[in-house]
C-alpha positions as CSV (number, residue, x, y, z in Angstrom):
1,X,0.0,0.0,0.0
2,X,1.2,3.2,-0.8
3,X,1.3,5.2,2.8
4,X,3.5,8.2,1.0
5,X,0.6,9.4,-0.9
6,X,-0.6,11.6,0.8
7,X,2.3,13.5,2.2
8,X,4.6,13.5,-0.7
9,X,2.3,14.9,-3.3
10,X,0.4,17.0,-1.5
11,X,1.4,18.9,2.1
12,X,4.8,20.0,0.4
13,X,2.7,21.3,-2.9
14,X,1.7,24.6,-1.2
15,X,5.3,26.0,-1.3
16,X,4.2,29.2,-3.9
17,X,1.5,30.8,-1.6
18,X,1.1,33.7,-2.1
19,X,1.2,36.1,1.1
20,X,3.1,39.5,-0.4
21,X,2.1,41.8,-4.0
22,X,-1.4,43.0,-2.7
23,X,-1.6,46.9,-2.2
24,X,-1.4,47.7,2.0
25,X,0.6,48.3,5.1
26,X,4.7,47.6,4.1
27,X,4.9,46.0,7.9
28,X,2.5,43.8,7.5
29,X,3.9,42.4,4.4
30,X,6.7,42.1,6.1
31,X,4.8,39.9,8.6
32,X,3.0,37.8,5.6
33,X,6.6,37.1,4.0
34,X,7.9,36.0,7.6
35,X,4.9,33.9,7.9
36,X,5.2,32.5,4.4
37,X,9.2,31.8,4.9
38,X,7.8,29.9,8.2
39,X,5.3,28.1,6.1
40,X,7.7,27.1,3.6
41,X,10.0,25.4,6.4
42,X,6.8,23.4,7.5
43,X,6.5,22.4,4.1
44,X,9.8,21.3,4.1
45,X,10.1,19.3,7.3
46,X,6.9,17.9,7.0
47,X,8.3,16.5,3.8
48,X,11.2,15.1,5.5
49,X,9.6,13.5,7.9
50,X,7.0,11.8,5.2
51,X,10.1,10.1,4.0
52,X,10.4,8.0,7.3
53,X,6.9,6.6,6.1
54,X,8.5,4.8,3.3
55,X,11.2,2.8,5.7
56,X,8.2,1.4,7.6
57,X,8.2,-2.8,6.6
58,X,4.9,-4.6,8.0
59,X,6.1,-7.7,6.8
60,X,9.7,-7.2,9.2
61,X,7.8,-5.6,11.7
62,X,9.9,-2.1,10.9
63,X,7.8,0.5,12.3
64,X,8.6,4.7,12.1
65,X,8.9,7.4,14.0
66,X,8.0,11.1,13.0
67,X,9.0,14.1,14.3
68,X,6.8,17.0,14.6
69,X,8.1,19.4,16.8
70,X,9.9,21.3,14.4
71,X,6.8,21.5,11.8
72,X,4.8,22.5,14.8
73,X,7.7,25.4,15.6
74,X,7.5,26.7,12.1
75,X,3.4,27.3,11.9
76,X,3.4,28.3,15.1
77,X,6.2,31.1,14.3
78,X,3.7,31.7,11.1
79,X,0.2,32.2,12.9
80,X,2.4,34.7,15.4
81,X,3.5,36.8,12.2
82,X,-0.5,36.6,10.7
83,X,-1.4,38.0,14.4
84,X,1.0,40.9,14.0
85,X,0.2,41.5,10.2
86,X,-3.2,41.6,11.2
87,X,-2.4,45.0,13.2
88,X,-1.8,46.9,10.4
89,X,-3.4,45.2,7.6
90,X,-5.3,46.6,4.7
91,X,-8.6,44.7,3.6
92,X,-6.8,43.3,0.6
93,X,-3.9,41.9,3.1
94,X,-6.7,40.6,5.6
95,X,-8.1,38.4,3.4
96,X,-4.7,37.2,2.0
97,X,-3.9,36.7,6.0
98,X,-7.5,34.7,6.2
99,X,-6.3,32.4,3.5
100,X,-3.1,31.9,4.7
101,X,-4.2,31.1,8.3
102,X,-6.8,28.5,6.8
103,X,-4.0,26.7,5.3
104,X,-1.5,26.8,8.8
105,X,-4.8,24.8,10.2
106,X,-5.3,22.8,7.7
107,X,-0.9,21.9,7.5
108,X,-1.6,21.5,11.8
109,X,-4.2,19.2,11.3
110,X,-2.2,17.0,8.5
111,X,0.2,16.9,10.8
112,X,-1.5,15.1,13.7
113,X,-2.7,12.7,11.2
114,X,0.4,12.2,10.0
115,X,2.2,11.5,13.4
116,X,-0.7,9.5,14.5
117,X,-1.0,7.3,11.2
118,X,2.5,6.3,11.9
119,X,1.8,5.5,15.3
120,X,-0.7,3.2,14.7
121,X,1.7,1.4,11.6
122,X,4.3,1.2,14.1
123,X,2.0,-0.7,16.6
124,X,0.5,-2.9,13.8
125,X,4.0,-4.3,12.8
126,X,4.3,-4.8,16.1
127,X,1.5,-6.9,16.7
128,X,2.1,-8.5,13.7
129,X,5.9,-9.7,14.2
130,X,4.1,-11.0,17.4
131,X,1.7,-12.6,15.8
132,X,4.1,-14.4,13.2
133,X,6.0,-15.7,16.3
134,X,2.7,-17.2,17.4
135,X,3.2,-15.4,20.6
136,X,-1.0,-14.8,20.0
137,X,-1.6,-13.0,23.6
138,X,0.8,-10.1,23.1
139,X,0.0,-10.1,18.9
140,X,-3.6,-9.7,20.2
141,X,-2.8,-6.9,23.2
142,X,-0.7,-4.6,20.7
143,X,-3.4,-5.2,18.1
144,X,-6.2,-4.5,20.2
145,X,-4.2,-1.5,20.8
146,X,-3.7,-0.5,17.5
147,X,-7.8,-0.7,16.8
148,X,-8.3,2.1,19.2
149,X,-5.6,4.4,17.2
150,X,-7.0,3.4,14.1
151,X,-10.7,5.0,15.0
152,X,-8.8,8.2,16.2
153,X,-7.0,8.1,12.6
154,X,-9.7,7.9,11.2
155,X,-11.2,11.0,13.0
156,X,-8.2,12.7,12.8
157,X,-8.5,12.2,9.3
158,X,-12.3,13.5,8.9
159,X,-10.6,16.6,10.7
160,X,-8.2,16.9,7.9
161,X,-11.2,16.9,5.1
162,X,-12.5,19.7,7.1
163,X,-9.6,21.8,7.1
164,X,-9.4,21.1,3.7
165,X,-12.9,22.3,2.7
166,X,-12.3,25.0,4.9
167,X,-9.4,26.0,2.3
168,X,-9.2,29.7,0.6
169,X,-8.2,28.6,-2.5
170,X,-8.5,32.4,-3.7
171,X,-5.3,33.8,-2.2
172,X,-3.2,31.0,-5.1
173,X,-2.6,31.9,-8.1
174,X,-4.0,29.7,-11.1
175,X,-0.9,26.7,-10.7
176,X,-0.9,26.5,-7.1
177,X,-4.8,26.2,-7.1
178,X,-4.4,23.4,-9.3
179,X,-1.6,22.1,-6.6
180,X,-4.0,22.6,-3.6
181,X,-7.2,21.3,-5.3
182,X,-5.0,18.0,-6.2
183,X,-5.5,17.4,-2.2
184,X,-9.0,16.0,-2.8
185,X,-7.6,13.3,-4.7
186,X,-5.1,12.4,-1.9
187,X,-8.0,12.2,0.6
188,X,-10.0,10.4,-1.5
189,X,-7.3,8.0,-1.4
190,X,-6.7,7.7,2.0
191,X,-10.4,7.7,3.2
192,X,-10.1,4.2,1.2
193,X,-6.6,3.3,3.0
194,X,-7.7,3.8,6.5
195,X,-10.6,1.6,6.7
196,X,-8.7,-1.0,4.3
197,X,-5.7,-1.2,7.5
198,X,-8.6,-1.0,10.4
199,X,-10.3,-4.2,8.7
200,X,-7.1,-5.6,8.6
201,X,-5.9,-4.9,12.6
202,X,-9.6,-5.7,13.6
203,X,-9.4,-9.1,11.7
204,X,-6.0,-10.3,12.7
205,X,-7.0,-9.7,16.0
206,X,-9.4,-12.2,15.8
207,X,-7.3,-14.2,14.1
208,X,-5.1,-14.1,17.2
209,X,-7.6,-14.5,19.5
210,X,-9.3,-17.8,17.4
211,X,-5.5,-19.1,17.6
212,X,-5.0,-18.9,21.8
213,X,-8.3,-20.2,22.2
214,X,-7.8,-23.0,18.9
215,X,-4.2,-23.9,20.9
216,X,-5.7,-24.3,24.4
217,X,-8.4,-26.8,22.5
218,X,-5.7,-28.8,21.0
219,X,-3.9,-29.1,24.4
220,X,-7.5,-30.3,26.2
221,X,-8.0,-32.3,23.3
222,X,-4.6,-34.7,23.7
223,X,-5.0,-34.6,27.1
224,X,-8.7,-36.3,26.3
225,X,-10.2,-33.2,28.1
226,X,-12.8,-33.6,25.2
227,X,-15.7,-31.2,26.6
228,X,-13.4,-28.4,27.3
229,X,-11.5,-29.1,24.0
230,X,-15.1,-29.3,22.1
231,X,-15.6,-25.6,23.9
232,X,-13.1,-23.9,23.2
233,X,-12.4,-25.2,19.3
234,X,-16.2,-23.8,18.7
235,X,-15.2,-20.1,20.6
236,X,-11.9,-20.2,18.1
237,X,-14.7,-21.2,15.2
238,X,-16.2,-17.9,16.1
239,X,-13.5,-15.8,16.2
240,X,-12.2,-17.1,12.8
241,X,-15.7,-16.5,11.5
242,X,-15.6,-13.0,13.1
243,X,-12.4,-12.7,11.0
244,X,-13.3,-14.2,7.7
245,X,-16.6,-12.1,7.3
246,X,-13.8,-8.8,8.2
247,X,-12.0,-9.8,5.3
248,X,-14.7,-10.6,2.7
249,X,-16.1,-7.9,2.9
250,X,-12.9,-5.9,2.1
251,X,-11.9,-8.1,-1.2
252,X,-14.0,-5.4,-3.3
253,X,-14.1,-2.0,-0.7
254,X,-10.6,-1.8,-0.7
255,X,-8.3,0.0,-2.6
256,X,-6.9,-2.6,-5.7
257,X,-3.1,-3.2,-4.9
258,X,-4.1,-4.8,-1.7
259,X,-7.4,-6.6,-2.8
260,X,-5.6,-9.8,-3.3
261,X,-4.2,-9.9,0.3
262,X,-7.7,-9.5,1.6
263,X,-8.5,-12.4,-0.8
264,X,-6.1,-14.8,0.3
265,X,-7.1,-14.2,4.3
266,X,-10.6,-14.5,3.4
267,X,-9.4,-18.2,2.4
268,X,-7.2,-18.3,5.3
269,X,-9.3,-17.5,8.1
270,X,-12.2,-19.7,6.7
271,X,-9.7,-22.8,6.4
272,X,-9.3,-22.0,10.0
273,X,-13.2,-21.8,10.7
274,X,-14.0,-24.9,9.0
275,X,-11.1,-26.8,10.5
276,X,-12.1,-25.9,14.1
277,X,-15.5,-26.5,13.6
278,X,-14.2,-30.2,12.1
279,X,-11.9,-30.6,15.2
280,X,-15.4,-29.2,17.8
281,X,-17.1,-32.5,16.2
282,X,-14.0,-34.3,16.9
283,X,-13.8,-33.8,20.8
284,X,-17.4,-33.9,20.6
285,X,-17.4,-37.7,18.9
286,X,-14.6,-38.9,21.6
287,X,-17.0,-37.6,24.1
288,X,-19.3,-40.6,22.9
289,X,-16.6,-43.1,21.8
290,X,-16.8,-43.1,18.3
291,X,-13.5,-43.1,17.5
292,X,-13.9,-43.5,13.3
293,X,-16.1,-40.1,13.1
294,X,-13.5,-38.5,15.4
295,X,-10.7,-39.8,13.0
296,X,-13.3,-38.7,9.7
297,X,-13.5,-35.2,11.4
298,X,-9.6,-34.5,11.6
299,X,-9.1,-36.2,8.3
300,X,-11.5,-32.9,7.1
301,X,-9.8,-30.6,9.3
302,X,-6.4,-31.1,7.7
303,X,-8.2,-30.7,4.7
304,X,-10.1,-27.5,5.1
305,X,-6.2,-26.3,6.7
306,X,-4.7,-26.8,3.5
307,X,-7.7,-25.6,1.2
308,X,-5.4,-22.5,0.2
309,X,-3.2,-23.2,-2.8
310,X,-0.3,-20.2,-2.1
């Protein structure tokens, strides 16, 4: 999935605003070119930091950190200089200080998402190296974690459409309004991206937590504990199901380049259903001595493991 969309073709495309050339007080264009310098910096660090998005590897469980305190120093310097600008501004500067200060929100508010979205990577990878390690209790703590990031992405994200419909697109010239107005197709993107990586944290989660409880039922079940071992194979059965409808139902809502992964956990996680559901009957046959259906049911278990040809 491409996580550098957003950032790296958009944020950093605001670099020409205008803030100087309209008739009114010479301090406070002096204030709007300060602010715009300080704007430009944000543009630039927040661009650097982007970057770090690219080094972040699910698969080896490389997460990133961003630093924001720098991009947070520049529009901070910038809404100062609007304030003072705003002393001695003509009308014509006010409303080139209006647009300006609608963009330092709306760069504030990418921000957040930004350093939050790579947060919540961070603790997916985690979760996931976890759960690769079949260490399935701390895969589904840090992934349980990373749900709860994931909903304030996403609302951190909502905040970010906002800011962006809140935009003044008057105060850029005719290419830079192309520039800003090419943010709508960035969000567009994302608004598919974020629920695409929520789907997939909420259903490896149950994936992990099918697996503790599919482990503990294997244990019970050689230790001919068969009614526990018939219990807990049908909670995993649930959880697996809980897991397979997640994915399903993102094999056509998400965005293409990851449709086939969805794809191939839909298959995976309903091997996993079936094949508990096979091992419940199992325990449960045991329970009444019939040891050929027991042996039928794990024959169909293996089976419905190995139903995925990749």
């Amino acid at each position: 999935m491409e996580r550098r969309t957003f950032i790296t073709t958009s944020i950093a495309a605001t670099s020409s605003i205008l803030v100087a050339g309209c008739s009114g007080s010479g301090q406070a264009a002096e204030h709007l070119e300060t602010a715009y310098d300080a704007i430009e910096n944000a543009n630039g660090e927040i661009e650097s930091e982007s970057e770090r998005l690219a080094d972040a590897d699910i698969e080896n469980g490389d997460g990133v950190d961003i630093q924001t305190n720098a991009i947070f120093g520049h529009l901070d310097t910038a809404s100062t200089e609007l304030d003072q600008a705003e002393e001695t501004a003509s009308d014509d500067q006010q409303e080139q200080i209006d647009g300006v200060r609608s963009y330092v929100t709306f760069a504030r508010a990418s921000t957040e998402f930004i350093d939050l979205f790579a947060d919540a990577i961070t603790e997916f990878t985690t979760g996931l190296s976890y759960f690769k390690t079949e260490r399935y209790a701390d895969a589904r703590d840090r992934l349980e974690s990373t749900e709860s990031m994931f909903e304030d992405v996403d609302s951190r994200l909502n905040t970010v459409r906002t800011r962006y419909d809140d935009l003044d697109t008057d105060v850029f010239n005719d290419v830079d309004r192309v520039s800003v107005e090419s943010f709508q197709e960035d969000i567009d993107k994302l608004e598919k991206q974020v629920p695409a990586l929520e789907a997939l944290t909420t259903g490896v989660t149950s994936v992990s937590v099918g697996m503790i409880e599919f482990k503990e039922a294997t244990t019970n079940f050689e230790d001919e504990q068969y009614t526990e071992s018939e219990s807990k194979y049908e909670a995993a059965r649930d959880e697996f199901a809980t897991a397979h409808s997640t994915f399903s139902d993102m094999e056509t809502e998400a965005p293409t380049e990851v449709q086939s992964t969805f794809v191939e956990l839909t298959c995976t996680s309903g091997g996993l259903r079936d094949a508990s559901q096979h091992y419940a009957n199992a325990a449960n046959a045991m329970q009444s001595g019939n040891n050929q259906r027991a042996q039928d049911e794990i024959d169909q278990a293996s089976g419905a493991m190995d139903q995925c040809d990749y």
